[in-house]
DRENPA-3360 file (N, C-alpha, C; in nm, 2 decimals, always signed):
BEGIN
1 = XXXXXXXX = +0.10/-3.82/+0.95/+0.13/-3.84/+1.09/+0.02/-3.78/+1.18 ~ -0.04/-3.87/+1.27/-0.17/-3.78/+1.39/-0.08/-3.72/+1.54 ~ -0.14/-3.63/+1.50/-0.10/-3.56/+1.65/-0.13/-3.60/+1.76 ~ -0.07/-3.58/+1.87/-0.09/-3.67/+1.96/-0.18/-3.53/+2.03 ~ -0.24/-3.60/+2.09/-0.38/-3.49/+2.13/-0.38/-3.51/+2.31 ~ -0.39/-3.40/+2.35/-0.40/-3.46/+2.56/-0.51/-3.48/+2.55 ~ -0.51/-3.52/+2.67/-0.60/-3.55/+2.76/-0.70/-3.49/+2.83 ~ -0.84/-3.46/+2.84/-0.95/-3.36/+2.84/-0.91/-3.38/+3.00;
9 = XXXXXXXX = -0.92/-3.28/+3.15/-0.90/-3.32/+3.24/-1.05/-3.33/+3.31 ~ -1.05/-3.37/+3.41/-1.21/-3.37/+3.49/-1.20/-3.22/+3.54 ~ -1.32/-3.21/+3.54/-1.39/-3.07/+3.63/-1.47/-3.12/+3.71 ~ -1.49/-2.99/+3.83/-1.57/-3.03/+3.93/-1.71/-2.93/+3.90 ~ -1.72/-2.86/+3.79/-1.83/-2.77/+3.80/-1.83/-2.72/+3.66 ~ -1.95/-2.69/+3.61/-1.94/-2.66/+3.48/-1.87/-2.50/+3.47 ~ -1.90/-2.42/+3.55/-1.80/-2.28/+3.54/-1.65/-2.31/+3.51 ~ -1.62/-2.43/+3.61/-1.47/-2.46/+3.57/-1.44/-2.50/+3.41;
17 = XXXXXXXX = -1.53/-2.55/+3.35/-1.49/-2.64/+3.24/-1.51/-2.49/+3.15 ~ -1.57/-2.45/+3.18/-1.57/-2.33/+3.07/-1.52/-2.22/+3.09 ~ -1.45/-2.20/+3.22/-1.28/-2.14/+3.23/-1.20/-2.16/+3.15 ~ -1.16/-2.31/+3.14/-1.08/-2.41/+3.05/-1.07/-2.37/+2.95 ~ -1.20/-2.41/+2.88/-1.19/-2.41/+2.73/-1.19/-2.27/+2.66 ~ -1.24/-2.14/+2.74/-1.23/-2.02/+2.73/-1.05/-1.97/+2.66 ~ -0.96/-2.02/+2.73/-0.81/-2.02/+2.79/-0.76/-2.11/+2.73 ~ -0.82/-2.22/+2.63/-0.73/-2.34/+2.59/-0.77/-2.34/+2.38;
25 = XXXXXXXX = -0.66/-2.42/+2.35/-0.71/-2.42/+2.20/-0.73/-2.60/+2.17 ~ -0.92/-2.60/+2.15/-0.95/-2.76/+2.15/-0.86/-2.79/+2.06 ~ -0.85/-2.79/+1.95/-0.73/-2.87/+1.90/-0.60/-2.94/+2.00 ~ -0.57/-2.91/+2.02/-0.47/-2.97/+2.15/-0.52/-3.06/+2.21 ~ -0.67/-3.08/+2.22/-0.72/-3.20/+2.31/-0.81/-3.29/+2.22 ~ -0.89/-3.25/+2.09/-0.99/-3.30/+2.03/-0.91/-3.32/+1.91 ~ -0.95/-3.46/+1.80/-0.85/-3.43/+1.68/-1.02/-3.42/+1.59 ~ -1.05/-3.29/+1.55/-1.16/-3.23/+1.51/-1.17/-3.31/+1.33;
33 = XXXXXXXX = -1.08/-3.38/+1.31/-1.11/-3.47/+1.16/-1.19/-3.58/+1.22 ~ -1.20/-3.59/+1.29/-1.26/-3.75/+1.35/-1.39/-3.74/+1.35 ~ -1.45/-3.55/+1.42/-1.56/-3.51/+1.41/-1.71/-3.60/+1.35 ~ -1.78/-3.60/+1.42/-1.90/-3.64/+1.33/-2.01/-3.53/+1.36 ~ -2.09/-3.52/+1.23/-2.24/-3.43/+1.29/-2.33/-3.48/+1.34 ~ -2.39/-3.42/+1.46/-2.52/-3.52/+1.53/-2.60/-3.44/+1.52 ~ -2.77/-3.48/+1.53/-2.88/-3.45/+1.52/-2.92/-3.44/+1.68 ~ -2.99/-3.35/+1.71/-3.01/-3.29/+1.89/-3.17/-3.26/+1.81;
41 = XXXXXXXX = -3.28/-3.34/+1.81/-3.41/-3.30/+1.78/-3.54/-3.28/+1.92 ~ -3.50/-3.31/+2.02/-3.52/-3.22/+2.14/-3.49/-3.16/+2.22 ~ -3.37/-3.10/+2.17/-3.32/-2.98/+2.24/-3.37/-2.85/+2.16 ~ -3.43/-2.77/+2.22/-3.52/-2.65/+2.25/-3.40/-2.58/+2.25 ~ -3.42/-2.50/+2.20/-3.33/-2.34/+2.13/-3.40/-2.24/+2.32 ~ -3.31/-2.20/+2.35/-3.35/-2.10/+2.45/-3.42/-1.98/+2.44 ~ -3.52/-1.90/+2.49/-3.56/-1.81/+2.45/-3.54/-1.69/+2.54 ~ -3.57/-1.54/+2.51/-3.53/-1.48/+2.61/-3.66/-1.37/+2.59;
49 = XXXXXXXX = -3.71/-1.31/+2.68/-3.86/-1.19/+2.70/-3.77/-1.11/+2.67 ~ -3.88/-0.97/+2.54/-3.80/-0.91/+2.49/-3.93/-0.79/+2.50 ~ -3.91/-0.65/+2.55/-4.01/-0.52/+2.45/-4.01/-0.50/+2.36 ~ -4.11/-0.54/+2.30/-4.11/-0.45/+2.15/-4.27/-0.34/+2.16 ~ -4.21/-0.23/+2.15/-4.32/-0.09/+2.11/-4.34/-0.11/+1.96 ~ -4.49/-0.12/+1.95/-4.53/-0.11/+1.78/-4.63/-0.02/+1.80 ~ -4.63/+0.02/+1.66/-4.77/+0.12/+1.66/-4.90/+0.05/+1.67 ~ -5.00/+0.04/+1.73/-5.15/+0.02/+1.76/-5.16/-0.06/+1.60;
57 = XXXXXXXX = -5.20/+0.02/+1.47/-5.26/+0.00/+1.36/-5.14/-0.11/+1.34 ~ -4.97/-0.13/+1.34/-4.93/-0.22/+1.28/-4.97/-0.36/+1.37 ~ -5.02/-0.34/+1.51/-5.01/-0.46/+1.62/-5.12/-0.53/+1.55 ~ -5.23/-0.42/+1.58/-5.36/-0.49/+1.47/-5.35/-0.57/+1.40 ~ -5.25/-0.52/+1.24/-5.27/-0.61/+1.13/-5.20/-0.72/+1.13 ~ -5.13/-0.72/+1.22/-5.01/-0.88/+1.27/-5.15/-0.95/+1.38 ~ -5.25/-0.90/+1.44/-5.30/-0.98/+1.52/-5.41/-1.03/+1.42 ~ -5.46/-0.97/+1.32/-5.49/-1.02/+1.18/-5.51/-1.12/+1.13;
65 = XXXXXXXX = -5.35/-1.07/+1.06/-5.31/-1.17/+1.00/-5.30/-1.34/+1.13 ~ -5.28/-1.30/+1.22/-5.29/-1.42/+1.30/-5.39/-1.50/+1.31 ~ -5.46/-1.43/+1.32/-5.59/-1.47/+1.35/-5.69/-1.55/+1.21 ~ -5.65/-1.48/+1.11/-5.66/-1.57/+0.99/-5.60/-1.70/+0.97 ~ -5.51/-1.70/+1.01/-5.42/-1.84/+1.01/-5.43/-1.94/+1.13 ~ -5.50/-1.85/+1.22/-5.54/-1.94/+1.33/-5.40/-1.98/+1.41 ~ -5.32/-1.90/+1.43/-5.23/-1.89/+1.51/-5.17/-1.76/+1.58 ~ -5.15/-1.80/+1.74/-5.11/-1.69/+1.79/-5.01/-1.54/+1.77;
73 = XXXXXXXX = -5.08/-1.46/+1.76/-4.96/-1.35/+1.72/-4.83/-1.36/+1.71 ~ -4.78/-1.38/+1.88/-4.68/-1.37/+1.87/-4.58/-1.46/+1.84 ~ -4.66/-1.62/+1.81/-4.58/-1.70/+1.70/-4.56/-1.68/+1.54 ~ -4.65/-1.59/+1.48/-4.66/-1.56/+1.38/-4.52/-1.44/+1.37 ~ -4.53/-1.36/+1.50/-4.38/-1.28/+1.43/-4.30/-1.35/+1.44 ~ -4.27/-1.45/+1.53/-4.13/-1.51/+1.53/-4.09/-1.57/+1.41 ~ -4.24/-1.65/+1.33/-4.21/-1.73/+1.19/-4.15/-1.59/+1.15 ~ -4.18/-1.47/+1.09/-4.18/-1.40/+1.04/-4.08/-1.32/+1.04;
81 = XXXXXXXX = -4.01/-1.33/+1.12/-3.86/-1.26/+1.15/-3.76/-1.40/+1.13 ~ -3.78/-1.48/+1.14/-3.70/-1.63/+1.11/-3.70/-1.63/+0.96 ~ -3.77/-1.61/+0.90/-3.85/-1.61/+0.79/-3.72/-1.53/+0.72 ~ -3.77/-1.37/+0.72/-3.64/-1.24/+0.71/-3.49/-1.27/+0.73 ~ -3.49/-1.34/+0.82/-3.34/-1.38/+0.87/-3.27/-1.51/+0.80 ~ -3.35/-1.59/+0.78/-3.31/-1.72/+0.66/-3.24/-1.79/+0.79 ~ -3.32/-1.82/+0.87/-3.25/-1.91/+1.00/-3.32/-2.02/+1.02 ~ -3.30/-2.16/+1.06/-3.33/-2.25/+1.06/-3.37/-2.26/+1.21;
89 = X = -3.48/-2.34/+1.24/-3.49/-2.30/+1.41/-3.43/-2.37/+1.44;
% end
């Protein structure tokens, strides 16, 4: 037997819609077996400016190693913590 699922309502603003769904259980509106996975291959992951204090001698051997590889530093830590973390970008 399928559940009968409501009806998603219109919003006037994205704040509103994510009031909603904050306060609601999608199931009630979505029947999540129907689901399909999609591929989003230009959508850009958000980034955010961060401090990081390193010591002088470790900044060095990361600017190094960069520079060996012929890629910017601070792309090389991000491979390199992504790397550590087993995350997919």
């Amino acid at each position: 037997m399928t559940k009968q699922v409501k009806s998603i309502p219109k919003f006037a603003s994205e704040a509103q819609e994510r009031t909603f769904w904050e306060t609601q259980d999608s199931t009630e509106y979505l029947n999540w077996r129907q689901a399909r996975k999609v591929v989003l291959p230009n959508l850009k992951p958000s980034t955010q400016t961060i401090s990081l204090r390193l010591p002088q001698h470790l900044l060095d051997g990361i600017k190094n190693a960069a520079n060996a590889r012929d890629v910017p530093y601070q792309s090389l830590i991000k491979v390199w913590l992504q790397e550590k973390l087993h995350v997919s970008p």
